[in-house]
C-alpha positions in Angstrom: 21.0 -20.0 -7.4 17.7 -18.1 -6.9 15.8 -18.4 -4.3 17.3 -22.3 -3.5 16.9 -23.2 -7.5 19.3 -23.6 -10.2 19.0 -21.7 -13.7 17.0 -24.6 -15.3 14.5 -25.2 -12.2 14.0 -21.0 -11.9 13.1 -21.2 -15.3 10.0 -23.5 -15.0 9.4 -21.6 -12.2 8.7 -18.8 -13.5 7.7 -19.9 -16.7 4.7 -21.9 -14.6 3.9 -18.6 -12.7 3.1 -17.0 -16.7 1.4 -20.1 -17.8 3.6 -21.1 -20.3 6.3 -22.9 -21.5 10.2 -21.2 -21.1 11.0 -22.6 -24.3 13.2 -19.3 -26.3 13.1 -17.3 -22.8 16.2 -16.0 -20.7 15.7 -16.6 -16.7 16.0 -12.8 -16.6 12.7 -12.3 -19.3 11.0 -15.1 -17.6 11.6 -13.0 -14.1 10.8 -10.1 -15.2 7.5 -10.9 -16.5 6.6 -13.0 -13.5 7.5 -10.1 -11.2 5.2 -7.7 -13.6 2.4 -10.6 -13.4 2.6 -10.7 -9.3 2.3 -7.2 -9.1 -0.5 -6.3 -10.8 -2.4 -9.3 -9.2 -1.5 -7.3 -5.8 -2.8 -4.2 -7.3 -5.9 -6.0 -8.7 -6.5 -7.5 -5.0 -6.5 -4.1 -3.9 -8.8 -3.2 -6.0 -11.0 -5.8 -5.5 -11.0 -5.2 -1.7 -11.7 -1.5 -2.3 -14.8 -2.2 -4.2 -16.1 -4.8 -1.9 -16.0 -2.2 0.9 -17.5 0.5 -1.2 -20.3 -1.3 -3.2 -22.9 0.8 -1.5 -21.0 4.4 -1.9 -19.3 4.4 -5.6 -20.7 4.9 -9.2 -19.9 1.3 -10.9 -20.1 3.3 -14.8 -17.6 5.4 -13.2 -15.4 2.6 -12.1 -15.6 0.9 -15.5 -15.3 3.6 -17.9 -12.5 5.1 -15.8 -11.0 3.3 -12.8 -12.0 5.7 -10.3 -13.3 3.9 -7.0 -14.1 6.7 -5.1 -15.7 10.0 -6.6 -15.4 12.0 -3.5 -13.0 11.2 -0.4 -14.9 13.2 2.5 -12.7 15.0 4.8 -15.7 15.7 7.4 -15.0 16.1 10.7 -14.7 12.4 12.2 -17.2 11.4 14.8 -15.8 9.8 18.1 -17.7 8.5 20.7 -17.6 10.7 24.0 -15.3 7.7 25.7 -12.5 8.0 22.8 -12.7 11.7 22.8 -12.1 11.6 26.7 -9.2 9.1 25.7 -8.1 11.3 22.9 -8.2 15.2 24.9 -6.1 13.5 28.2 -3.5 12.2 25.5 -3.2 16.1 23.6 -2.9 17.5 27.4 -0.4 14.8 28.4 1.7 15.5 24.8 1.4 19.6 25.7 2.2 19.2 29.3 5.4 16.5 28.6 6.5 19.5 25.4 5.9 22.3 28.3 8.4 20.2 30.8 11.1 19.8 27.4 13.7 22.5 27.1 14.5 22.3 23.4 18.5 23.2 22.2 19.3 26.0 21.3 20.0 26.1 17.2 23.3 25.9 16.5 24.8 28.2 13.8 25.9 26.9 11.3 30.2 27.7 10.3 30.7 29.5 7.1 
């Protein structure tokens, strides 16, 4: 049983996820090539997701000749508005204040 089916029925299943016939197919070939089939339409909805949010940034020759999405990944500084930095300097002081408070262990050494 796989998944609530028999051998026969995971067959067809399978066999209708490739788009043919399992005719000459073990359940395990038939699996495996279905599970190949499901993952690289994840990886191409992926894909298609990251181009839709980059049409206006990426080099689309780049993209076809050689996969590549994004030519250049940043790594500015990140811009927050003054609100959120408030937010994010009283959490930092809270975290060094509540590690100031925390007496750590002692390490323990180790017995040769």
């Amino acid at each position: 049983m796989i998944d609530g089916m028999d051998g026969v029925e995971a067959c067809w299943h399978f066999a209708g996820i490739l788009g043919f016939e399992p005719q000459r197919k073990t359940l395990r070939t038939l699996w495996r090539l279905a599970t190949g089939r499901s993952t690289q339409r994840r990886i191409e909805m992926v894909e298609q997701a990251m181009l839709v949010l980059s049409l206006g940034d990426m080099d689309i020759e780049r993209y076809i000749l050689f996969g590549e999405i994004f030519t250049d990944v940043g790594g500015g500084e990140l811009k927050l508005s003054p609100k959120l930095e408030a937010k994010v300097q009283e959490e930092v002081e809270r975290i060094k204040k509540e590690k100031a408070n925390k007496k750590l262990p002692k390490p323990r050494m180790p017995v040769a």
